[in-house]
C-alpha positions in Angstrom: 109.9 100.5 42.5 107.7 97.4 43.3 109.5 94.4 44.1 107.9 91.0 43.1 109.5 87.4 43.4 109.4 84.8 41.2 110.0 81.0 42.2 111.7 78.8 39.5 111.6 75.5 40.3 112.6 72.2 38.2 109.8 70.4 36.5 110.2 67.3 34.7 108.0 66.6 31.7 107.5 63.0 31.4 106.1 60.4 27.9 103.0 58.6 29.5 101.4 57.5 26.1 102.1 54.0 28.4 100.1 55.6 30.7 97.1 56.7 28.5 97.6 60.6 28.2 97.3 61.4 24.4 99.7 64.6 25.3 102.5 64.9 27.4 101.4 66.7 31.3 104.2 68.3 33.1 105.0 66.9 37.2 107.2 68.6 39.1 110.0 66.6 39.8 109.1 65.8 43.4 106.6 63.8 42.4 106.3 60.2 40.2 103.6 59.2 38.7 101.7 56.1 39.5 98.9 55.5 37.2 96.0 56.9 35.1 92.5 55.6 34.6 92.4 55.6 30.9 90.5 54.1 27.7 92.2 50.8 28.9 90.1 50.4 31.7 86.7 49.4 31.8 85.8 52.3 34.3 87.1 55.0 31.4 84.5 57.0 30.0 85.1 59.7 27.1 83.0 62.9 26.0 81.0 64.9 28.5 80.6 62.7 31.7 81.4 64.1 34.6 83.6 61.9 37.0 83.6 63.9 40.1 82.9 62.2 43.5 86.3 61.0 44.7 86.5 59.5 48.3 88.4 57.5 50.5 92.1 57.1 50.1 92.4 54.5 53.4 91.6 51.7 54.3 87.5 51.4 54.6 86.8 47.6 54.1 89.5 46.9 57.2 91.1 44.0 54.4 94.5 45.9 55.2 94.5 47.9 51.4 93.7 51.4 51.3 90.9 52.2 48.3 89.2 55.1 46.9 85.7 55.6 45.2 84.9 57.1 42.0 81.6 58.3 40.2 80.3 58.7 37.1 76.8 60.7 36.9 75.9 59.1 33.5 76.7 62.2 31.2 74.5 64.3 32.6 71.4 62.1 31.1 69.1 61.0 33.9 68.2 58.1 31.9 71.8 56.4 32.1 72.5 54.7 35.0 75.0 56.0 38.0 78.1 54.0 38.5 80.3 53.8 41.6 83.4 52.2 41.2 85.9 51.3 44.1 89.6 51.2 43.5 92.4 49.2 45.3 96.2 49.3 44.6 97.6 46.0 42.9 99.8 43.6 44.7 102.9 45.4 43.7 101.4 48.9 44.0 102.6 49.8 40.1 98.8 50.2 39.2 95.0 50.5 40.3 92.2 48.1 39.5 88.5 48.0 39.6 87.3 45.7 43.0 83.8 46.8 43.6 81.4 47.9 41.0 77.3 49.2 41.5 75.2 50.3 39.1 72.5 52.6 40.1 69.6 51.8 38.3 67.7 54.5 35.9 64.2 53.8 37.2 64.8 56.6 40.2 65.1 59.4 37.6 68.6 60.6 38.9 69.8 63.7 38.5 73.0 64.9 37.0 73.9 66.4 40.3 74.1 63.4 42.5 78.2 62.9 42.9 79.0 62.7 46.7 79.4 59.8 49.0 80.2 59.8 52.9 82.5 57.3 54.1 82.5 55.8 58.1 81.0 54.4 60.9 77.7 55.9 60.8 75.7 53.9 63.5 78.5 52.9 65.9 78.7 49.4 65.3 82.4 49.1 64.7 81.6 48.6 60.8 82.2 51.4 58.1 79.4 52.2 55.6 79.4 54.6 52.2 76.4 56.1 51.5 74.9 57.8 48.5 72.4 60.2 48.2 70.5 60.6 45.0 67.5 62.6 43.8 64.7 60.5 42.6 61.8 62.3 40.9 59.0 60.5 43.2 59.6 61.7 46.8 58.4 58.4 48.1 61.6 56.9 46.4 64.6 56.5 48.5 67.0 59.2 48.2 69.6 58.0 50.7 71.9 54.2 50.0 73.7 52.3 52.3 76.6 50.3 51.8 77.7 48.5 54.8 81.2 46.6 54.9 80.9 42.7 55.3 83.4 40.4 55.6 86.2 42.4 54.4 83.8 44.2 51.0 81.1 46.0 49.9 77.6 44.6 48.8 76.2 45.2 45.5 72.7 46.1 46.6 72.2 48.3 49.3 72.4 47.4 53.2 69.8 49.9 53.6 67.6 52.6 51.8 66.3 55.5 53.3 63.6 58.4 52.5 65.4 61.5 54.5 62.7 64.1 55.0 63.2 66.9 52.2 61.6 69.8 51.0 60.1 69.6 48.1 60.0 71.7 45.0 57.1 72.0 42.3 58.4 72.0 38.2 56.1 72.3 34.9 56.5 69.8 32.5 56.3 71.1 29.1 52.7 70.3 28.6 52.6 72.6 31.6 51.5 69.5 33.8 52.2 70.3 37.4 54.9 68.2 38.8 57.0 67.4 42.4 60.2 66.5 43.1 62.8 66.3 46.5 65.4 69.0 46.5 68.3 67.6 45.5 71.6 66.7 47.4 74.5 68.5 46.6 77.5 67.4 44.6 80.6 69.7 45.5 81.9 69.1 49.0 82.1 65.6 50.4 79.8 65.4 53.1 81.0 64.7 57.0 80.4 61.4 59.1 82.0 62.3 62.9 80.9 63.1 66.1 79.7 66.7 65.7 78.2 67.2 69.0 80.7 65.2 71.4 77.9 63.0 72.5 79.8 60.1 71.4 77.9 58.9 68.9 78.2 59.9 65.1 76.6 62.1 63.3 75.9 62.5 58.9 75.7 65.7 57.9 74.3 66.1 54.4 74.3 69.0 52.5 72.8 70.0 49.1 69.5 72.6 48.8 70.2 72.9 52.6 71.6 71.1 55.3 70.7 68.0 57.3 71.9 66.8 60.4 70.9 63.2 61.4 72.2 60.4 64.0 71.7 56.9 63.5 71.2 53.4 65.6 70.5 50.2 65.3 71.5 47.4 62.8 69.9 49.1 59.4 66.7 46.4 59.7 64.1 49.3 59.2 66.4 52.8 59.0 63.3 55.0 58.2 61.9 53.8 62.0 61.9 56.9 64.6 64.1 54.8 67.3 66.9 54.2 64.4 67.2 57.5 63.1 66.8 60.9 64.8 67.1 63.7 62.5 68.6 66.3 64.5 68.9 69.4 62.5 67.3 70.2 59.0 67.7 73.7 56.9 65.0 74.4 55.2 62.0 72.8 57.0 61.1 69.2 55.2 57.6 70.5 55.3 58.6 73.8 53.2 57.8 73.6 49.3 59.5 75.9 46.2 58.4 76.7 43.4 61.4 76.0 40.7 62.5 78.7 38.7 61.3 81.5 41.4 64.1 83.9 41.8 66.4 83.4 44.8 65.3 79.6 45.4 68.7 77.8 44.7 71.5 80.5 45.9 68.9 80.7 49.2 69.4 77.4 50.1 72.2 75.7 47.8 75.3 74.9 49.4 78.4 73.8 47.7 81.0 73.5 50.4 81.2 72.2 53.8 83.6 71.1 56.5 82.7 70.0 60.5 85.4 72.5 62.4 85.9 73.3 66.0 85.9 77.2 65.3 85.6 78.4 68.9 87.8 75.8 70.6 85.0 74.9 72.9 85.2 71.2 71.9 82.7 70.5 70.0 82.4 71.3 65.7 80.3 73.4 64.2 79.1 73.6 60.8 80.5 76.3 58.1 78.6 76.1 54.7 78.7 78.4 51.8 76.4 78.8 49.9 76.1 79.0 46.6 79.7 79.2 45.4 78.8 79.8 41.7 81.3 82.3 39.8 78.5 83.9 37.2 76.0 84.9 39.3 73.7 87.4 38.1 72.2 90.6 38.7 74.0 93.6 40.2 75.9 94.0 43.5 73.6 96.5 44.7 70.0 94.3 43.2 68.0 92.3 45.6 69.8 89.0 43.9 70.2 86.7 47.1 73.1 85.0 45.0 74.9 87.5 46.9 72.8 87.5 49.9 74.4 85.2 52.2 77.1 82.9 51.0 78.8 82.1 54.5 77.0 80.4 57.3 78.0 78.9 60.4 75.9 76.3 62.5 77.3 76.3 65.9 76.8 72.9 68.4 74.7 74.6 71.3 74.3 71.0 72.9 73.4 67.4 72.5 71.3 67.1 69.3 71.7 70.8 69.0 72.2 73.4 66.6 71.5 77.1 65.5 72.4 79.4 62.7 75.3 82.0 64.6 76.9 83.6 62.1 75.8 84.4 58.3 78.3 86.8 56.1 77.1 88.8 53.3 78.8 90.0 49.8 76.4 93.5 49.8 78.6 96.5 50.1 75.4 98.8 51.7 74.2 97.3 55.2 70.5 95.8 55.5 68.5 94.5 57.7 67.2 90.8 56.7 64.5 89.1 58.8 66.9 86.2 59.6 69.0 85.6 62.8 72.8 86.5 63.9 73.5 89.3 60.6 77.2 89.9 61.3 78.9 91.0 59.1 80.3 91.7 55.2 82.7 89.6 53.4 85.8 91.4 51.6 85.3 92.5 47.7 86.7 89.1 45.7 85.5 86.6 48.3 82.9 84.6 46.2 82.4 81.4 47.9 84.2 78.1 47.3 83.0 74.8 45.1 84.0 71.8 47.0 87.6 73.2 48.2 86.6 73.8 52.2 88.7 71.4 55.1 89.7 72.6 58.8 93.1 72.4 60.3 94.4 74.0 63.3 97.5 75.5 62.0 98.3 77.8 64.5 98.0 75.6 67.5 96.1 77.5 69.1 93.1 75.3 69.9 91.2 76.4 67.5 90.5 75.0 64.0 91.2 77.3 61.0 89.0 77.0 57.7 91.0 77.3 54.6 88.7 77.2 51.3 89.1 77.7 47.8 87.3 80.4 45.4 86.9 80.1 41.8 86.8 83.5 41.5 85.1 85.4 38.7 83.7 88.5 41.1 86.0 91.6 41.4 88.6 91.0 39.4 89.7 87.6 41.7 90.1 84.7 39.6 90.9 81.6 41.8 92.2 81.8 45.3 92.7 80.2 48.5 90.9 81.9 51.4 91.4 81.8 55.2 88.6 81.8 58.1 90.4 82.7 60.9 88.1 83.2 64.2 89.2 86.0 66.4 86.2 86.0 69.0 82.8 83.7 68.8 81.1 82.5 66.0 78.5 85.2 66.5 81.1 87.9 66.2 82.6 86.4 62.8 83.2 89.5 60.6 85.3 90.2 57.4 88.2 90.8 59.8 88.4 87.0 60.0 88.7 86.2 56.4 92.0 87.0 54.8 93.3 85.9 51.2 96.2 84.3 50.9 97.1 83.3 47.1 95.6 84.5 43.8 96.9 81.7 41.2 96.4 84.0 38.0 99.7 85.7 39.7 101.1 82.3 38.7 99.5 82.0 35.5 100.9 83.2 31.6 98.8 85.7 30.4 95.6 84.0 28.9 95.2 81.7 31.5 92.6 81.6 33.9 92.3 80.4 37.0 89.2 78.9 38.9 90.2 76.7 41.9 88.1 74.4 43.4 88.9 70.7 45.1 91.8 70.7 48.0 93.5 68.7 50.2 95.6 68.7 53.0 98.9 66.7 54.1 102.4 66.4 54.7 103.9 64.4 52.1 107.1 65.3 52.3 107.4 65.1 56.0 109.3 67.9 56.4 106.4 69.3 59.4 105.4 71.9 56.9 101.1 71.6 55.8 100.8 71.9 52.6 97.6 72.0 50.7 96.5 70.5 47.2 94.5 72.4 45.3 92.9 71.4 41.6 92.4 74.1 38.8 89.7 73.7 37.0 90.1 76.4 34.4 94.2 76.2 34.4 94.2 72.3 34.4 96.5 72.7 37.0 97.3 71.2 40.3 99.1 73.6 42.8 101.0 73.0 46.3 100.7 75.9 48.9 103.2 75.0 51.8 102.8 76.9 55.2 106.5 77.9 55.8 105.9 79.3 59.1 105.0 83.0 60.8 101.5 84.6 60.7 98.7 82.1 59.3 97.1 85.4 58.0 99.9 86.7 55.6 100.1 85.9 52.3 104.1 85.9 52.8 104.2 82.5 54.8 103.3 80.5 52.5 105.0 79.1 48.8 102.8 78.6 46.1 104.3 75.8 43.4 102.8 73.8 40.6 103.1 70.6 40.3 101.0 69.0 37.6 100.0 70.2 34.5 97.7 68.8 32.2 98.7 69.4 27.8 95.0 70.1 27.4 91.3 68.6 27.5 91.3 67.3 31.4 90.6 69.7 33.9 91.3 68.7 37.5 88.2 69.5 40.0 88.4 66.8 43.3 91.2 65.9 44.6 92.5 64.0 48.3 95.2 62.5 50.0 95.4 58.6 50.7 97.0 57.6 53.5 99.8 54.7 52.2 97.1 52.9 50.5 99.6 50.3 49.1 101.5 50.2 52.1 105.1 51.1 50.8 105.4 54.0 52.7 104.3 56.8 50.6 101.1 58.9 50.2 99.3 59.4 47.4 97.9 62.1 45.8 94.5 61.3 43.9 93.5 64.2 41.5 90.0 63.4 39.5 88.1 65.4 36.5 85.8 65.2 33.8 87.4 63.5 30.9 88.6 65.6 27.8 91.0 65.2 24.8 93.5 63.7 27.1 92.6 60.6 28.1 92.9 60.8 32.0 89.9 60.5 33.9 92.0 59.5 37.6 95.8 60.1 38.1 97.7 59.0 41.2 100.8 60.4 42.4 103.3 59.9 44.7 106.1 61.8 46.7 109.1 59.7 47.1 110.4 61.3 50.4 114.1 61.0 49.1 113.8 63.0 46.4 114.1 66.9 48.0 112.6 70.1 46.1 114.8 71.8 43.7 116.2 75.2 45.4 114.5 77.8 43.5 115.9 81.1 41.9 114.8 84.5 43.4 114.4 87.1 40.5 113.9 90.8 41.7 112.6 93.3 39.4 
């Protein structure tokens, strides 16, 4: 007879009408919370916008109070503006307030898709920048915002604006008039600022209908000039143009998750993407639909400034023979690519970084999931041996429920030496903790799956990161963001009081 286990632990379900939710969510009793960005605040928006990008969660400014950054992408109407909101905890850490507002004006024809900042030092001079990439419909328009800290805060216009080389792609209007616009960046996985190629300077990789690597200098006074920007990498070439609505233009080139990892343990990072990370793709497994053409690649650091494509994973269960570089390999039946959820750790300790992603599921019976990219040999010899799954969350869910898992983060909040990772459910409005307990990184057995937040209904949790003691009384925070809905919780903040220990939980055996 199969033997299954069941964790029971203790939630507590708390009244936050004080709070703004119209329903009552359910938090596990580890965890209190803070506050919620509701119709009381100015940054609340209700209906169908989509408040998505969520950044930060330390101290960028250097004014000695962590802060976090927020979106919204204007409803999905390009005519609205974009707004980017930066939050800081009050003086006695009991709530969050608005402390840096921009407006993105409407005249650059934004797309609904633009929702991801970068945070850091980008060109070395000690001082952290955000930037913002956006999608204007002119390609001479900038499509790249700077924000650079001064004196202790963010300006309201940008530092800098930038035209980054990008393909373009050709559209009819409906009176069939011929019309060109940049590919646009992507919206799912926050992009990476660090120093990918150990030359000790920084490096901002961008992802969205491709991938861009680019390093700058200087002190912003003309960022478009050759000596203050060297772009060091590009995927597909800026001189390519695509034709929009031809089959296999956005799954060949659209990437939704991203994390700089040192797969190898060589020193330097290399680049995993995956591309697309959509759950309804269409056509067949067997068609020629490149939705499930490649959907795992891996750019490895071959040198200063250097880059190449090592390792690219396919879905297709019958082997064939593409005209493009390093084929290695099939992914397991189930894997379907992650949205957003992608960071690196080294668990193991064994000097080399692990990749742990999330899948919203939706392909072979797998609804969402959390993954593991687990190198045995080089990046070129990256197989489906390497990937392993570790959690299935419909296993967790009543009957009815679906899951599809998307944002995560990574921490230990409770201190204990234990990882955990945070992972948002968009379909379950859910938000679950998987703690590593030890043993084999690969097996599904070493690790405890709980949930901690639970939304009534309406809200569905997509982003989601880890600030690090942004109020400075000792405790992290847990920063969980999604579209609003019929509960009126756009942000909620969390904390783990470190005195308060996990309920013991029941084993049932049947």
């Amino acid at each position: 007879m199969e033997c299954k286990t069941l964790l029971l632990t203790v939630f507590v379900v708390l009244l936050c009408t004080t709070h703004g939710f119209g329903q009552q969510p359910t938090i596990h009793s580890d965890f209190n919370l803070v506050w919620v960005l509701d119709s009381s605040n100015p940054a609340f928006e209700s209906g169908p916008a989509w408040q998505e990008t969520l950044a930060g969660g330390w101290d960028i400014d250097g004014d000695g109070v962590g802060e976090f950054y927020s979106s919204f992408d204007g409803s999905g109407d390009p005519a609205k503006n974009y707004t980017l909101y930066q939050f800081k905890p009050t003086a006695d850490g009991s709530s969050y307030e608005i402390t840096w507002t921009v407006k993105i004006d409407s005249m650059t024809g934004l797309s609904a898709n633009q929702r991801v900042i970068a945070l850091g030092d980008v060109n070395g001079n000690g001082v952290n920048e955000l930037l913002f990439g956006v999608t204007p419909i002119d390609p001479n328009d900038p499509n790249l915002l700077v924000y650079e800290v001064s004196g202790n805060a963010l300006p309201t216009t940008p530092t800098a604006t930038l035209i980054t080389p990008r393909p373009t792609a050709q559209y009819l209007d409906p009176d069939s008039t011929v019309r060109e616009t940049q590919l646009e960046w992507s919206w799912e996985q926050p992009w990476v600022i660090d120093d990918i190629d150990n030359d000790g300077q920084n490096e901002f990789v961008g992802t969205g209908t491709g991938v861009m690597i680019m390093e700058f200098s200087g002190d912003w006074a003309d960022p478009n000039a050759s000596d203050d920007v060297n772009y060091e990498f590009q995927m597909p070439d800026a001189a390519d143009t695509y034709q929009l609505g031809v089959a296999g233009f956005l799954p060949e080139f659209f990437a939704t998750a991203m994390t700089a990892a040192d797969l190898d343990g060589d020193g330097d990072q290399d680049i995993t993407l995956i591309f697309p990370g959509w759950r309804h793709a269409p056509g067949g497994e067997n068609d020629n639909n490149l939705f499930k053409e490649r959907p795992l690649r891996v750019f490895s650091t071959t040198g200063e400034d250097s880059y190449s494509l090592d390792a690219q994973l396919t879905l297709r269960t019958s082997k064939d023979t593409p005209n493009t570089p390093a084929w290695t390999g099939f992914t397991p039946l189930g894997w379907f690519g992650a949205n957003r959820g992608m960071v690196a750790i080294d668990l193991d300790n064994d000097g080399r970084d692990e990749i742990f992603h999330t899948s919203p599921g939706g392909f072979d019976g797998v609804g969402g999931s959390l993954w593991l990219i687990d190198l045995s040999g080089d990046i070129a010899s990256l197989d489906s041996n390497d990937i392993h799954l570790l959690v299935e969350f419909n296993d967790f869910l009543p009957d009815g429920t679906n899951s599809a898992t998307h944002g995560m983060a990574t921490a230990d909040m409770d201190g204990d030496g234990n990882i955990e990772f945070y992972i948002a459910d968009l379909d379950a409005r859910r938000v679950w903790r998987v703690e590593y307990q030890g043993g084999d990184i690969t097996s599904p057995g070493s690790y405890e799956t709980t949930e901690i937040f639970e939304w009534a209904d309406g809200t569905q949790p997509k982003a989601i990161i880890v600030g690090q003691d942004m109020d400075n009384d000792g405790l992290q925070e847990l920063i969980i963001q999604g579209p609003p809905g019929s509960v009126e919780a756009n942000i909620v903040v969390l904390e783990r009081p470190t005195q308060i220990r996990r309920p013991p939980f029941i084993q049932i055996s049947t």
